[in-house]
C-alpha positions in Angstrom: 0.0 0.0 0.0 1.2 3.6 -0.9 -0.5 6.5 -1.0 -2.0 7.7 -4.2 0.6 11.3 -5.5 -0.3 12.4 -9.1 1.8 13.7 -11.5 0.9 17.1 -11.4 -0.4 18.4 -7.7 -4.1 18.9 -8.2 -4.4 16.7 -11.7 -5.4 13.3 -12.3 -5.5 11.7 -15.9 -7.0 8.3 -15.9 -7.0 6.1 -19.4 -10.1 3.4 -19.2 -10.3 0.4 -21.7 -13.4 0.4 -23.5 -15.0 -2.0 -25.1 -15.2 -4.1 -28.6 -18.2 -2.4 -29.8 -19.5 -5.9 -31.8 -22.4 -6.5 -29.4 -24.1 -5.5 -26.4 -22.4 -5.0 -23.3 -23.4 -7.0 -20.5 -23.1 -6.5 -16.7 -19.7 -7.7 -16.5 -18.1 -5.2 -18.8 -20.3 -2.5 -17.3 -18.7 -3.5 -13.6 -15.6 -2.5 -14.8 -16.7 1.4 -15.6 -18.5 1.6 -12.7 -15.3 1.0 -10.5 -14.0 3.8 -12.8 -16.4 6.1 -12.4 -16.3 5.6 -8.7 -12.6 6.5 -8.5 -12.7 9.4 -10.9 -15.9 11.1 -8.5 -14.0 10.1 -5.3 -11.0 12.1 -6.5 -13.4 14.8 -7.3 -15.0 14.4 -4.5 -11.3 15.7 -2.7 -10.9 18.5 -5.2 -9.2 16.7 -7.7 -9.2 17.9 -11.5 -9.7 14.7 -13.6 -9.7 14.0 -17.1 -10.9 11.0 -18.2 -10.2 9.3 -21.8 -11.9 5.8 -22.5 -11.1 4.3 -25.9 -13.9 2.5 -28.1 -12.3 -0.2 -30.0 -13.8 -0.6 -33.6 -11.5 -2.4 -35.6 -11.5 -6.1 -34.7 -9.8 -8.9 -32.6 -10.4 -12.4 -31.9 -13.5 -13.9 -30.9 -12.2 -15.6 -28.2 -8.9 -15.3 -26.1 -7.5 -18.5 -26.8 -8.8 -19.1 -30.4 -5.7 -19.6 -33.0 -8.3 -19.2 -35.9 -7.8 -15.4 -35.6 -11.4 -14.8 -36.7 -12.3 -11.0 -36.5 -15.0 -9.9 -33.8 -16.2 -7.1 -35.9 -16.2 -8.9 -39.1 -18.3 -11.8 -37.2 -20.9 -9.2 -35.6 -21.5 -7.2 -39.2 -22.3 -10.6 -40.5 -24.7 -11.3 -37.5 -26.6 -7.7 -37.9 -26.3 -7.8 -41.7 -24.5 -3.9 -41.4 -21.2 -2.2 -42.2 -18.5 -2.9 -39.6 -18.7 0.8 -39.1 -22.6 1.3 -38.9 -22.4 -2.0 -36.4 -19.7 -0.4 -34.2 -21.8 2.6 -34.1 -25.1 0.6 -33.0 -23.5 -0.7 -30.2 -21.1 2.3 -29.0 -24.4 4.3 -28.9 -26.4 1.4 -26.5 -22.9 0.9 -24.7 -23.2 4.9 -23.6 -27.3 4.6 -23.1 -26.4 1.4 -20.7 -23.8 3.3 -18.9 -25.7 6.1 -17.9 -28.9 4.6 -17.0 -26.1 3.1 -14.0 -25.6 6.9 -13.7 -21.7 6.8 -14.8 -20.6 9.9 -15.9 -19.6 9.9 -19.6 -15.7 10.1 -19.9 -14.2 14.0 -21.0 -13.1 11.7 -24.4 -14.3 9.1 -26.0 -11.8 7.9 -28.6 -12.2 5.8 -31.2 -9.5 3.4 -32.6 -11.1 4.0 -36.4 -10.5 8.1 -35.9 -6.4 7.4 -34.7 -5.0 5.0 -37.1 -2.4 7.7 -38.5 -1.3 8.0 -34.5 -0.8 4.2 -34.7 1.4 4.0 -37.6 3.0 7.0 -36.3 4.3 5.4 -33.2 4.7 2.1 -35.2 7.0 4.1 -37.5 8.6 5.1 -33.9 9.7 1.9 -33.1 11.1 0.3 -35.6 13.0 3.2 -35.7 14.0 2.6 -32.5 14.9 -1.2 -33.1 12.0 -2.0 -31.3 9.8 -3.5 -34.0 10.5 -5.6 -37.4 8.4 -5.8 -40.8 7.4 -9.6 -41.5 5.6 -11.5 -44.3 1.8 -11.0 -42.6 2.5 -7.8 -41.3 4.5 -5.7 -38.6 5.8 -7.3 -34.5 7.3 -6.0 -31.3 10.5 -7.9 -30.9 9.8 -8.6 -27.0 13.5 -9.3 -26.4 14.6 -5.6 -26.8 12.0 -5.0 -23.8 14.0 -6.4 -20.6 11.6 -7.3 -18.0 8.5 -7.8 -20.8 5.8 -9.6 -19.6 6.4 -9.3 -15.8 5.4 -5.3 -14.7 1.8 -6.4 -13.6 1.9 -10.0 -13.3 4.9 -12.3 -11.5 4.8 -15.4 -13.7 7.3 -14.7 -16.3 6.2 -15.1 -20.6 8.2 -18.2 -20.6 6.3 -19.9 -17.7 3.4 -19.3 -20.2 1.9 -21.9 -23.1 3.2 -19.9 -26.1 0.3 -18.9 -27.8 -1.7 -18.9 -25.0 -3.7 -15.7 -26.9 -2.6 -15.9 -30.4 -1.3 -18.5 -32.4 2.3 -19.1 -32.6 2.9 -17.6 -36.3 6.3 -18.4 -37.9 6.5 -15.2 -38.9 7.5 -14.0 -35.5 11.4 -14.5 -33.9 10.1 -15.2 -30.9 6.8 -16.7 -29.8 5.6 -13.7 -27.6 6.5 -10.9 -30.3 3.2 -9.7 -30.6 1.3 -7.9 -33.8 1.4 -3.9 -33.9 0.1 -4.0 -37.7 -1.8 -7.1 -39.2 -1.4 -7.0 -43.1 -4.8 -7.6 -44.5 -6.3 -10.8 -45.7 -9.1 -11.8 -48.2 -12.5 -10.4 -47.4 -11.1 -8.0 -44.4 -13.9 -5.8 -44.2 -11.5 -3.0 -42.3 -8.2 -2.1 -43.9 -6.0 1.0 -43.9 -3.3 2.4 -46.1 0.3 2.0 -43.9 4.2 2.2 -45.0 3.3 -1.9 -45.0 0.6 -1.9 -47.3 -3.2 -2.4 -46.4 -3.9 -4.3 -43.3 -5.5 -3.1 -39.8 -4.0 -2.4 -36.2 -2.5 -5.0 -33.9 -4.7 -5.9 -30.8 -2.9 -3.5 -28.6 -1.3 -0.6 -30.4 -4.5 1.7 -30.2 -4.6 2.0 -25.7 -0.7 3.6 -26.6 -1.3 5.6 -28.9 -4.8 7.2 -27.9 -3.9 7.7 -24.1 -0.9 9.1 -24.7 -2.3 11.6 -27.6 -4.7 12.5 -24.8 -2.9 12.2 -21.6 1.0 12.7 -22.3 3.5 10.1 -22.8 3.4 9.5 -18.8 0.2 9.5 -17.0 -1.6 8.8 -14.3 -3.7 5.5 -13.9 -5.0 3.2 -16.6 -7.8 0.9 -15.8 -9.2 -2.5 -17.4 -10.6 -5.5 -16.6 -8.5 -8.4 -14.7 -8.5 -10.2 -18.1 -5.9 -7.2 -19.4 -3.3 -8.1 -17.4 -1.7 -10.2 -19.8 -0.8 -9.6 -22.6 -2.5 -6.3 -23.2 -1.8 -4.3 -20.7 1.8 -5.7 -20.6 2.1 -5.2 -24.0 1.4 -1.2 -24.0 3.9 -1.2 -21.4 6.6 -2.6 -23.6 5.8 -0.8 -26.8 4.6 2.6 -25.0 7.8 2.7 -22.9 10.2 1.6 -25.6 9.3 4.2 -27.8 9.1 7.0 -25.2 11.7 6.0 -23.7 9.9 7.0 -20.2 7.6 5.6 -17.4 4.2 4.7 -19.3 1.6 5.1 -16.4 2.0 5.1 -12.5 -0.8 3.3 -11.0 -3.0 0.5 -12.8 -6.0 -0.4 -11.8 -7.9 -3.9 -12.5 -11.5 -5.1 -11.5 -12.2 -8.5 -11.1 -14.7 -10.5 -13.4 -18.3 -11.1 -12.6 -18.8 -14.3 -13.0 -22.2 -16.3 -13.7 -22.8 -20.0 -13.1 -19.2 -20.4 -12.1 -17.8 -19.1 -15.3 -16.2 -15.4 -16.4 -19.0 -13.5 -17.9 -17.4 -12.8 -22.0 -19.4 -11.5 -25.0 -17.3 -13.8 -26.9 -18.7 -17.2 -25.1 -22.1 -16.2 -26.7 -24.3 -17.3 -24.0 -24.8 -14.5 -22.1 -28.4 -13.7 -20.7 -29.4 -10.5 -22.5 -31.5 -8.9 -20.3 -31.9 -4.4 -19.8 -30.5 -3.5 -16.2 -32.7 -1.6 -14.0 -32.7 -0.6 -10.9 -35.7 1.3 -8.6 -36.1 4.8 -8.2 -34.4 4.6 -4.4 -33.1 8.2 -3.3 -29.0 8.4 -3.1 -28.3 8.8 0.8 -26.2 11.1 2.1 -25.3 10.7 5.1 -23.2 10.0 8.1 -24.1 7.6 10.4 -22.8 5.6 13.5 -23.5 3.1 16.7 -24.1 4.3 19.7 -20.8 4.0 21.6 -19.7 5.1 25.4 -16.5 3.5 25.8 -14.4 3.7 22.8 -13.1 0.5 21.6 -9.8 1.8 20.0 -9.2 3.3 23.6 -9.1 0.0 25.4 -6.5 -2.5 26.9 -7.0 -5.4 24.7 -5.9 -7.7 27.9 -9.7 -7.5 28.8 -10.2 -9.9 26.4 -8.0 -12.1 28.0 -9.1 -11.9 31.3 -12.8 -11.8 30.4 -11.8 -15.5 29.2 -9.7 -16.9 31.8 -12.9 -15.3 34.2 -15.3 -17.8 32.2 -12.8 -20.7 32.2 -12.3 -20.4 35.5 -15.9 -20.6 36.9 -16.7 -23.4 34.4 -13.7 -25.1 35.6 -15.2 -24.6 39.4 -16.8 -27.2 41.9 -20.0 -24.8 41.6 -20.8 -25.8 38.4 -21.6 -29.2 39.0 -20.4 -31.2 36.0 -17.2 -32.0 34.0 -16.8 -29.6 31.0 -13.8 -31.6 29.5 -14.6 -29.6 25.8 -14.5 -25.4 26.5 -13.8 -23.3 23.1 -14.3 -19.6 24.0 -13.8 -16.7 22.0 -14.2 -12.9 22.4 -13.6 -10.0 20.6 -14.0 -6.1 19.8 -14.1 -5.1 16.1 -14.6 -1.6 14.6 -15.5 -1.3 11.0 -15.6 2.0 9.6 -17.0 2.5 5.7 -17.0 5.5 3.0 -19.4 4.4 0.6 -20.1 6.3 -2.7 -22.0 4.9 -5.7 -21.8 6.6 -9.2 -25.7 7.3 -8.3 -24.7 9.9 -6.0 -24.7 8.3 -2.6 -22.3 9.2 -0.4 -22.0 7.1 2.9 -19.6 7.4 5.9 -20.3 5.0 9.0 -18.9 3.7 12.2 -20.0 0.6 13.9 -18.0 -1.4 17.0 -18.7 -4.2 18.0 -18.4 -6.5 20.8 -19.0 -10.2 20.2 -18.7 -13.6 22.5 -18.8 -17.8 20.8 -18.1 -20.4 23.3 -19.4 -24.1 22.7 -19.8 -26.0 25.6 -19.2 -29.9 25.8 -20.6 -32.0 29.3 -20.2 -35.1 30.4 -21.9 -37.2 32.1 -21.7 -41.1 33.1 -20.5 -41.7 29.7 -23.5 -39.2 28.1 -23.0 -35.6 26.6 -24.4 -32.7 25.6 -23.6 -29.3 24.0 -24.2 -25.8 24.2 -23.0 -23.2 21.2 -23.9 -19.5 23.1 -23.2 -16.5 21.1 -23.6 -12.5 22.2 -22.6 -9.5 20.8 -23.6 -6.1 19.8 -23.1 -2.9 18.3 -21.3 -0.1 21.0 -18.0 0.3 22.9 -16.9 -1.7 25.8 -19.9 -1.5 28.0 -21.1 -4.2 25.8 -19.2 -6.4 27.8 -21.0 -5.1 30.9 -24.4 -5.0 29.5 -24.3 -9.0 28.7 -23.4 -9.9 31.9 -21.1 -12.8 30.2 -19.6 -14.7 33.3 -23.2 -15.5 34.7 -24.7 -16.3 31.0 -21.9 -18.9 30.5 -22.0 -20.3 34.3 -25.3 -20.9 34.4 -25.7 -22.5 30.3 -23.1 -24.9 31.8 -24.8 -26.0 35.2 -28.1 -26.4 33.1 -26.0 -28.8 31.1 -25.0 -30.7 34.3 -28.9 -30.4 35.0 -30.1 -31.9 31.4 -27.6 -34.7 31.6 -28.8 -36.1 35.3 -32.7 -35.0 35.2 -34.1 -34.8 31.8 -36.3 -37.6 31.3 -38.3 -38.8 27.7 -40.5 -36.1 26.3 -44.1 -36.7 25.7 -44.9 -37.6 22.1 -47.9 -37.2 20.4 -50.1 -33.8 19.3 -49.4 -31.2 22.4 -49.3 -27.6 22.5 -45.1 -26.1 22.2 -43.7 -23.2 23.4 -40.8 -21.6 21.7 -38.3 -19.5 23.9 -37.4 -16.3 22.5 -34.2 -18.3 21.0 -36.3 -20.4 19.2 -38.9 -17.7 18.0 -35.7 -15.8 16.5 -33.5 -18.9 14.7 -37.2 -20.1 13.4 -37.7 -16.5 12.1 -34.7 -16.3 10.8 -34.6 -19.4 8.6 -37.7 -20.3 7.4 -39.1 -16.3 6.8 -36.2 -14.7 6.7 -34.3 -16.1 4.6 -36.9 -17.6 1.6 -38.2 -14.0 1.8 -35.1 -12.5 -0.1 -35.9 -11.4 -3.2 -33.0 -12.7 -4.7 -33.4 -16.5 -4.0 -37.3 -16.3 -5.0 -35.8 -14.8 -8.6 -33.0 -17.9 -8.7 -30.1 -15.8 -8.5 -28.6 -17.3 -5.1 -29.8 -21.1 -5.9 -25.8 -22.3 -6.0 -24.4 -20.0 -3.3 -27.0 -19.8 -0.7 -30.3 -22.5 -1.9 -33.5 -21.5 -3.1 -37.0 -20.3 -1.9 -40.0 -22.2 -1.5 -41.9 -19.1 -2.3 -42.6 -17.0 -6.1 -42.5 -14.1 -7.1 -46.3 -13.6 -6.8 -46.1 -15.0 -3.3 -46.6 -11.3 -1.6 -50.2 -11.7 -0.3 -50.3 -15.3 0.4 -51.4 -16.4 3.8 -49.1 -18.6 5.1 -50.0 -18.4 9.4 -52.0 -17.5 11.9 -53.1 -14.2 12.4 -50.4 -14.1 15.2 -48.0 -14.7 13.3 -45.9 -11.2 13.0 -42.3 -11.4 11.7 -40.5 -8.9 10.6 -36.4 -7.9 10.0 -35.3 -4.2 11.2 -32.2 -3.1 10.2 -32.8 0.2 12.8 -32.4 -1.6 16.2 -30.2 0.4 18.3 -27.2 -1.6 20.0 -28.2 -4.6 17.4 -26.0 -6.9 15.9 -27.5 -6.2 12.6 -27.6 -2.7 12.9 -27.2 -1.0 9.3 -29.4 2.2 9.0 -28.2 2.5 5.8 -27.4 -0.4 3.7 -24.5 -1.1 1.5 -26.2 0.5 -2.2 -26.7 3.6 -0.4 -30.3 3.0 0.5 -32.1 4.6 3.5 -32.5 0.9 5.8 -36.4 0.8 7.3 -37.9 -1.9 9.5 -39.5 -5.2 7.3 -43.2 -6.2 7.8 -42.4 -9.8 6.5 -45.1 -11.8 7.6 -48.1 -9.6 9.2 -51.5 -10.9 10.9 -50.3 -14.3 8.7 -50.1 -12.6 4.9 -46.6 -12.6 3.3 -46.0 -8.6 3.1 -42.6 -8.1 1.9 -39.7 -9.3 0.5 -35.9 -8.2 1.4 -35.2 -6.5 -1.4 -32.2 -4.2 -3.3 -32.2 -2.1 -5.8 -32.4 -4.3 -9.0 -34.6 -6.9 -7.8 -37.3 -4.2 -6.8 -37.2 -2.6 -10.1 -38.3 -6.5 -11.3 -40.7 -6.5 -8.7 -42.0 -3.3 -9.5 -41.7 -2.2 -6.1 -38.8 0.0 -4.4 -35.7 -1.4 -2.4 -36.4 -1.7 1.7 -32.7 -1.5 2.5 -31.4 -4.7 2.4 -28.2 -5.1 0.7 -24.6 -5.3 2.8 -21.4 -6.9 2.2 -18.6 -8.0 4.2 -16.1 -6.1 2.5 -15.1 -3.6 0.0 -14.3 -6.4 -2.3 -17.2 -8.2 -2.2 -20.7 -7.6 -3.7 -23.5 -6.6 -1.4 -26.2 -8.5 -1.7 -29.1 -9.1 0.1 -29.5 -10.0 3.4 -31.0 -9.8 7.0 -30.3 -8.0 9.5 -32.1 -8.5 12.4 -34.9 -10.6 12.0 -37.6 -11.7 15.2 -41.1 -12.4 15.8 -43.0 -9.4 17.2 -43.7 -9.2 21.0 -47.6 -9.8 21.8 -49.9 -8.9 24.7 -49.1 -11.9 27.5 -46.5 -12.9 30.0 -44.8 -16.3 29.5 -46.8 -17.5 32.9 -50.1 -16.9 30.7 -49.0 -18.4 27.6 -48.2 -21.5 29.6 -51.3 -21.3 31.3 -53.2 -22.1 28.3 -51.3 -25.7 28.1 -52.5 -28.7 29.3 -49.5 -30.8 28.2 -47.1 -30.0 26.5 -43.1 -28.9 26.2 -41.7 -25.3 26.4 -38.2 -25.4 24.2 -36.0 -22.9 26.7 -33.0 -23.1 24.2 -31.6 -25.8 21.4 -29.1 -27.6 20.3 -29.2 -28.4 16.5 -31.2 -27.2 14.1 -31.9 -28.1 10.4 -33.8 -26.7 7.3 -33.9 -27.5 4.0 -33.0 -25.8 0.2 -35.8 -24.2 0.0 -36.9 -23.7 3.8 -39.6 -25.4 3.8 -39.2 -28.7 6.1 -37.2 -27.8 9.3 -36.3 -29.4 12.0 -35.2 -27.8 16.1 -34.2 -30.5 19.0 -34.3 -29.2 22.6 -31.6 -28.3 24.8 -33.2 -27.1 28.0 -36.5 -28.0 27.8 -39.2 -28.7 30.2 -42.8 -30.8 30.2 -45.8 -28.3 30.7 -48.7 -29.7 32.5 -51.8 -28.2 34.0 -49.9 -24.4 32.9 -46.6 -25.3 34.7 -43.4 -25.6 34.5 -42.5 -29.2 35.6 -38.9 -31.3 35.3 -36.6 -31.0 32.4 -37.4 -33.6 29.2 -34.6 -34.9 27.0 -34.0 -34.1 23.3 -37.4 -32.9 21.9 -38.0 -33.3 18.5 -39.7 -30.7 16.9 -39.9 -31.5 12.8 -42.4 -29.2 10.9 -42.9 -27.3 7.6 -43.4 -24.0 7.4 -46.6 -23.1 7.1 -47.6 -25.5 9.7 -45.2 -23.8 12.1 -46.5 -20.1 11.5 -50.0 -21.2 11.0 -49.9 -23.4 14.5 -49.1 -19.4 16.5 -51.7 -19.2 19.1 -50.1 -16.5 21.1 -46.8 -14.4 21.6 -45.3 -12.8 25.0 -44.5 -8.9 25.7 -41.0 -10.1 26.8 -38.2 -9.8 23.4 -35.0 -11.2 23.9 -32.0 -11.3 21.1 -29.2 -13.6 20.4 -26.2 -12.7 18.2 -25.8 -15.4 14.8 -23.4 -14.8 11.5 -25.3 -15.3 8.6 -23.4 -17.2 5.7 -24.5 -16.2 2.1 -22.9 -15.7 -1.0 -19.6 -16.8 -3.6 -17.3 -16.2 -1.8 -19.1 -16.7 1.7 -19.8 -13.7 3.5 -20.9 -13.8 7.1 -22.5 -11.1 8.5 -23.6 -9.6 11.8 -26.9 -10.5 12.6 -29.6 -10.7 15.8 -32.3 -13.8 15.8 -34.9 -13.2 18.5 -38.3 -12.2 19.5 -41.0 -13.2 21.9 -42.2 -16.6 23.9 -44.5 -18.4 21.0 -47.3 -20.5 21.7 -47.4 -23.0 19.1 -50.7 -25.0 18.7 -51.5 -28.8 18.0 -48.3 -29.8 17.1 -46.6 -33.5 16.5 -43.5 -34.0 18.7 -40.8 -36.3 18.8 -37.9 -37.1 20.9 -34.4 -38.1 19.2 
């Protein structure tokens, strides 16, 4: 990492690769602008001056990278549309700059276009075979790559000759050396673009036009060229050799390359010819700006970090105690403070700066018991400083998950079986919130696009309005929770975050939503796409997600059983693709009869779909309790902050099981 210093104070010139104007452009190629344009308005945004040049390549290359055949892109797309190469090229550049603004990217100070330089090409060609540089062949005119030291290894650290000659173009023996690469093509039968040159008719090499176009607009050294990951090698190695062997100076000072989007597993290329053509849209969501942060009284950064320590050796050593009661032979214990700090901007004018610590706890607890075990996962945390630590109280929540271990292994006793009445804990209202409305409620799985990362949804897209409970069942995801886990006011596409009426009085009434997938759903985006990172994608996701409190205590909801089992916390849980068939068993559980609380039952089964499980809600507690969860989405994974909680829910004629 350095810092960024420009080559004039004040002045930044940025060359972007455009595109081969022989079809539409799809999302992929449009990523890489939008990184562009986010770099030139962020120096902007500091009072930088930037000019910005983006080339538009209409001459032709090959179809694909590795194909030998050397068949011409342009030539191959004017046959497609039945046009001119030229009145092609122009079809395209015109729906290429319609498609980039409708992401709002800001059109470039020049557009170039190779067809409008070719006498700058030959004149720099001319340059360097003056210079030794570059020899006339049989088929047309080559860089000699071994008057270059170094060629082939500025951006990339596996050497030319570590590389299958030909890896790009064929290996011609009209070349000295197999990675001399073309800087004028002499021109073959039925070319349907050809020049006059010193060489006779032919067309541009693949990589002479970035040279001579940036440096006709930017100056022989400038300051940051940008591509896609793909450029690497050979192109943008190759301007490197010729631009700097004929100048003589440093070519550019920073490059800048953006990964590929990739779909089904595979790099997203016009040339593979089975892209999924579809318009981009996006809703009409405001831009935010805005500067947000958690609530915080004790800063983290200002902390001794040997808390964490001793908050841990405090836990082991109480579970280690005689006052527990039971042998704990497996303790894994973790705690931590994080801080993550973000400046967000999007090239649709949202500008974002945010603050969130964090302090978080994950312990797993393993008993045993005359030769029987059982397990407790616990995990806390929330947004704020180190009063966190205070405020969960985390030496008596451990202590007393492992003497109710000790408790379950010596009392619990078989569970009744049969249809009974079940009471869900706030722990189980939240994780059964969580996966089986939560997460088939995100817009993105109902619309297929998460089916290999993530799984799929049980629910369609015309699913909003469907009854799937009771009329207690209330479930919704809020994003706006002080102190929460989740808490993200203002989600990662710059969209003002709102609380999420999924299910309400029993009806499906929302789905988690961002900006693109509401503008399919004809509705506008609630807030709900974050990332992990600033390299990876937001997409959608939860946040905090929890039944809604109700009107009764705990002691009435249990009043209303006759027999049954209240589920106090669990210990494995299980859903399917499409979260629809799920499956909790008991940790601390107890047998209700006669509306009280009686000894502790062993392992309750509770296996249920969906809409049995929502429409079975009788009743729901005032009391709302929260517990801390990563959610895992996405390729590659991201896990994310979230809470899981809610009230005590009284679940209705329902078939239980023991294990």
């Amino acid at each position: 990492m350095e810092p960024f210093t420009p080559l004039r104070e004040g002045e930044v010139g940025v060359y972007n690769c455009g595109p081969t104007v022989y079809d539409y452009q799809h999302i992929g190629n449009l990523y890489s602008y939008l990184t562009a344009d986010i770099a030139r308005r962020t120096f902007e945004y500091f009072g930088s001056r930037v000019k910005q040049v983006m080339n538009i390549t209409d001459v032709g290359h090959l179809v694909d990278d590795a194909d030998t055949a050397g068949v011409d892109k342009m030539a191959v797309g004017a046959q497609r549309e039945h046009l001119d190469p030229l009145a092609m090229a122009e079809r395209y550049t015109q729906q290429f700059m319609v498609d980039r603004r409708k992401l709002n990217i800001l059109d470039p100070h020049v557009v170039a276009k190779a067809t409008e330089h070719i006498p700058a090409m030959i004149a720099l060609i001319e340059r360097l075979i003056a210079k030794g540089n570059a020899y006339v062949a049989a088929d047309g005119v080559y860089f000699d790559t071994t008057t270059f030291p170094g060629y082939g290894t500025r951006l990339n650290p596996e050497p030319p000759d570590e590389r299958q000659a030909g890896a790009r173009v064929e290996v011609n023996p009209n070349k000295r050396h197999a990675f001399d690469f073309a800087l004028w093509r002499a021109a073959k039968p039925g070319d349907l673009q050809q020049w006059e040159s010193p060489w006779g008719r032919g067309n541009p090499g693949w990589h002479i036009e970035c040279s001579a176009m940036s440096m006709a607009y930017l100056g022989e050294t400038f300051d940051i060229h940008s591509g896609g990951e793909d450029h690497l090698f050979p192109h943008h190695e190759c301007e490197i050799a010729q631009s700097e062997a004929a100048t003589g100076k440093p070519f550019v000072r920073y490059w800048m390359h953006t990964h590929f989007l990739r779909m089904d597993s595979a790099k997203m290329a016009k040339s593979a010819g089975a892209l999924l053509k579809k318009p981009l849209a996006f809703d009409a969501s405001k831009p935010v700006k805005k500067k947000w942060k958690a609530e915080e009284k004790q800063k983290i950064e200002g902390g001794d970090v040997k808390w964490l320590g001793s908050l841990l050796r405090e836990i082991d050593g109480r579970l280690t105690s005689e006052e527990v009661g039971v042998k704990l032979p497996g303790r894994f214990l973790t705690a931590g403070a994080s801080l993550e700090e973000k400046y967000y901007v999007n090239s649709d004018g949202a500008r974002v700066e945010s603050r969130v610590p964090r302090v978080h706890f994950f312990g797993i607890l393993t008993a045993l018991e005359n030769g029987e075990t059982a397990q407790r996962m616990i995990q806390q945390g929330e947004t704020g400083g180190l009063e966190v630590v205070e405020r969960l109280d985390l030496v008596k929540r451990v202590e007393r998950e492992a003497k109710t271990l000790g408790e379950v292994l010596r009392k619990a006793t078989k569970p009744p079986e049969g249809t009974i009445d079940v009471v869900l804990s706030p722990e189980l209202s939240g994780i059964a919130a969580h996966e089986s409305v939560g997460h088939p409620q995100e817009a993105d799985r109902i619309l297929g696009r998460e089916g290999a990362q993530a799984g799929e949804s049980y629910l369609k897209r015309d699913s909003l309005g469907l009854k799937i409970g009771s009329t207690e069942a209330n479930v919704s995801d809020d994003p706006t929770l002080p102190n929460s886990n989740g808490f993200s006011p203002v989600d990662d596409e710059g969209v003002e975050g709102k609380k999420r009426w999924l299910i309400q009085d029993g009806y499906i009434r929302e789905f988690l939503q961002n900006r693109s997938t509401a503008a399919e759903l004809e509705v506008t985006s609630n807030g709900a796409s974050r990332s992990v990172a600033f390299n990876r994608e937001p997409i959608i996701r939860m946040s905090n997600t929890f039944v809604e409190p109700g009107e009764y205590s705990l002691e009435e909801l249990l009043k209303e059983v006759k027999v049954g089992v209240y589920f106090a916390s669990f210990t494995e849980w299980n859903i399917d693709d499409k979260r629809l068939n799920q499956r909790y068993v008991g940790l601390e559980a107890y047998l209700v009869e006669g509306g009280e609380l009686k000894g502790l039952v062993k392992a309750p089964v509770l296996e249920i779909t969906t809409p049995k499980l929502w429409g079975s809600v009788k009743a729901r507690s005032r009391r709302m309790e929260f517990e801390a969860a990563t959610c895992g989405k996405g390729d590659p994974m991201q896990g994310i902050p979230v809470w899981t909680g809610g009230p005590d829910t009284l679940l209705s004629g329902i078939k239980l099981g023991s294990r």
